[in-house]
N, C-alpha and C positions, 0 to 999 in steps of 0.2 A: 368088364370094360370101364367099369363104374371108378374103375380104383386110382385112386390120387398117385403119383409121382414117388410121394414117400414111399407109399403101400410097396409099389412096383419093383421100388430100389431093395426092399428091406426084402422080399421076398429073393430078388435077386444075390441075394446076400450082402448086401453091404448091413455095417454097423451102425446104428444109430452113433453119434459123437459124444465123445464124454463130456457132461455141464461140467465149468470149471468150477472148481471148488469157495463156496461160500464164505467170504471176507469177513469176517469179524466186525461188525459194526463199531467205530470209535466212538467213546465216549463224549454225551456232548461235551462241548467247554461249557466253562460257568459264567453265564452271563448274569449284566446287570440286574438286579433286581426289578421287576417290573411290575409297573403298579396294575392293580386291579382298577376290571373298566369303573368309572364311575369316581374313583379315588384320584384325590391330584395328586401330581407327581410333585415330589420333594424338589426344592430349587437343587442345581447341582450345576456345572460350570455349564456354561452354554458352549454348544458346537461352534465347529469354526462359521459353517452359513451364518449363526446368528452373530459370531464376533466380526465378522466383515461386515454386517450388516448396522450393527452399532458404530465400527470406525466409518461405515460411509455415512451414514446420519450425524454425528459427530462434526466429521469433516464439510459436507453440506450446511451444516450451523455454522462452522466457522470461518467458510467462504461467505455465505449471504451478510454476515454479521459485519466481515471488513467490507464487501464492497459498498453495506449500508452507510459503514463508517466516510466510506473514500466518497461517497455520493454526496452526506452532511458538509466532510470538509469544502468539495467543490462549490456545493452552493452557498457558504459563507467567504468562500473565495472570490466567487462571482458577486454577492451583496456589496462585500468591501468594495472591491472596482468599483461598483455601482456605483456605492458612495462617494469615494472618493471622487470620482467624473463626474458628477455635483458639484461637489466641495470647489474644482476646480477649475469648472468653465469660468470661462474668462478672466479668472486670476491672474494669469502666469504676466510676466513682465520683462520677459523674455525680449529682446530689440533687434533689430535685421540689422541696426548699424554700428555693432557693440564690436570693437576689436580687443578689447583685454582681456586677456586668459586668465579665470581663476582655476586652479587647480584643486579637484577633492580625492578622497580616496571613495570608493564602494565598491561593494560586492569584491574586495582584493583585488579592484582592479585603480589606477589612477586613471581619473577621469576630468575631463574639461568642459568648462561651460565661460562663453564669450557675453562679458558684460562692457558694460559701460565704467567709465571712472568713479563716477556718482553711486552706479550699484556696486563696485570692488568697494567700496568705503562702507557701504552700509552691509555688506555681507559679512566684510571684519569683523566689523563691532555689534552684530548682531540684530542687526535689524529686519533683512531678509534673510529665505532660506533658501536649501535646494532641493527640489523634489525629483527622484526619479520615477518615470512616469510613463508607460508607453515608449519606451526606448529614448527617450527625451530626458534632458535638463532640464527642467520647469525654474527659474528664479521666481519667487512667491515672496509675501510680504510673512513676517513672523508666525503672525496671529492664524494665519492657513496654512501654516507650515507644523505650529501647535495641532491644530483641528484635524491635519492631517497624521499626525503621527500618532492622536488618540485612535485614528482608524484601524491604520496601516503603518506600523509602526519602522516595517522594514522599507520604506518609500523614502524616507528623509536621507538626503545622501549627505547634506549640509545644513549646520543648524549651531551657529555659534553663540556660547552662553556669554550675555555680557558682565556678567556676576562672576566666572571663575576668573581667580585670581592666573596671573602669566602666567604661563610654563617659562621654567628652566631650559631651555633645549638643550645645553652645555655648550650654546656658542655665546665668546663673547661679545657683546655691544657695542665697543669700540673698534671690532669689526671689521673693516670695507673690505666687499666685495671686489 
């Protein structure tokens, strides 16, 4: 009564089943050479983990490097300002009751600023400048118009040399409008 299931079957006659027949082991492949524990291993190209890992270090350098950059530029952006709103508190000469239109060009754009008669004469001939400034025309006298262009060189929107000789325009003189 003792007898296991197999026993019972086999006496019964069934056949044990035939083990399928034994595969052939295949040969290992040949792998890389591998170093003995203790021995460093030969440099040899790096896997892809480490080449991802070099272009994201890489790329990480050369994000923090510009926005380093873009941070210096800002804050010498911001010092200019500074300076220049120095430079030009209370300069400007600017009049509430100025109706003549001098006309400049900046930034490709033609642009206007309303002086007086007295300041169109001296803006000619180089006496004052014109500063743009906080979305403003500033009229400024030369000498802070100089001071300002050592700053902020792209601020000067008008600044007439009284030293260069005419231009030419190619219209005649005799002229009338």
């Amino acid at each position: 009564m003792s007898d296991s299931l197999r026993d019972q079957l086999l006496k019964a006659g069934f056949k044990p089943s035939p083990k399928p027949p034994q595969k052939a082991k295949p040969h290992p492949r040949p792998t890389a050479h591998k170093p003995e524990p203790g021995k460093p291993r030969a440099p040899a190209e790096p896997d892809l983990a480490q080449a991802f890992a070099l272009r994201a270090k890489s790329d990480r350098a050369e994000r923090e490097a510009a926005e380093r950059e873009a941070r210096e530029k800002a804050a010498e952006k911001k010092e200019r300002k500074r300076k220049l709103q120095v430079l030009l508190e209370g300069k400007a000469q600017n009049q509430a009751d100025a109706e003549q239109a001098r006309n400049f060009e900046f930034a490709g754009k033609i642009r206007r600023v309303y002086v007086t008669p007295e300041q169109l004469q001296q803006l000619n001939r180089g006496e004052l400048g014109v500063l743009m400034h906080g979305g403003r025309a500033l009229v400024v006298a030369r000498d802070v118009a100089l001071a300002a262009q050592a700053i902020a060189p792209e601020t000067v929107a008008l600044l007439v040399d009284p030293d260069a000789p005419a231009e030419d325009d190619g219209i005649p003189d005799d002229l009338v409008w």
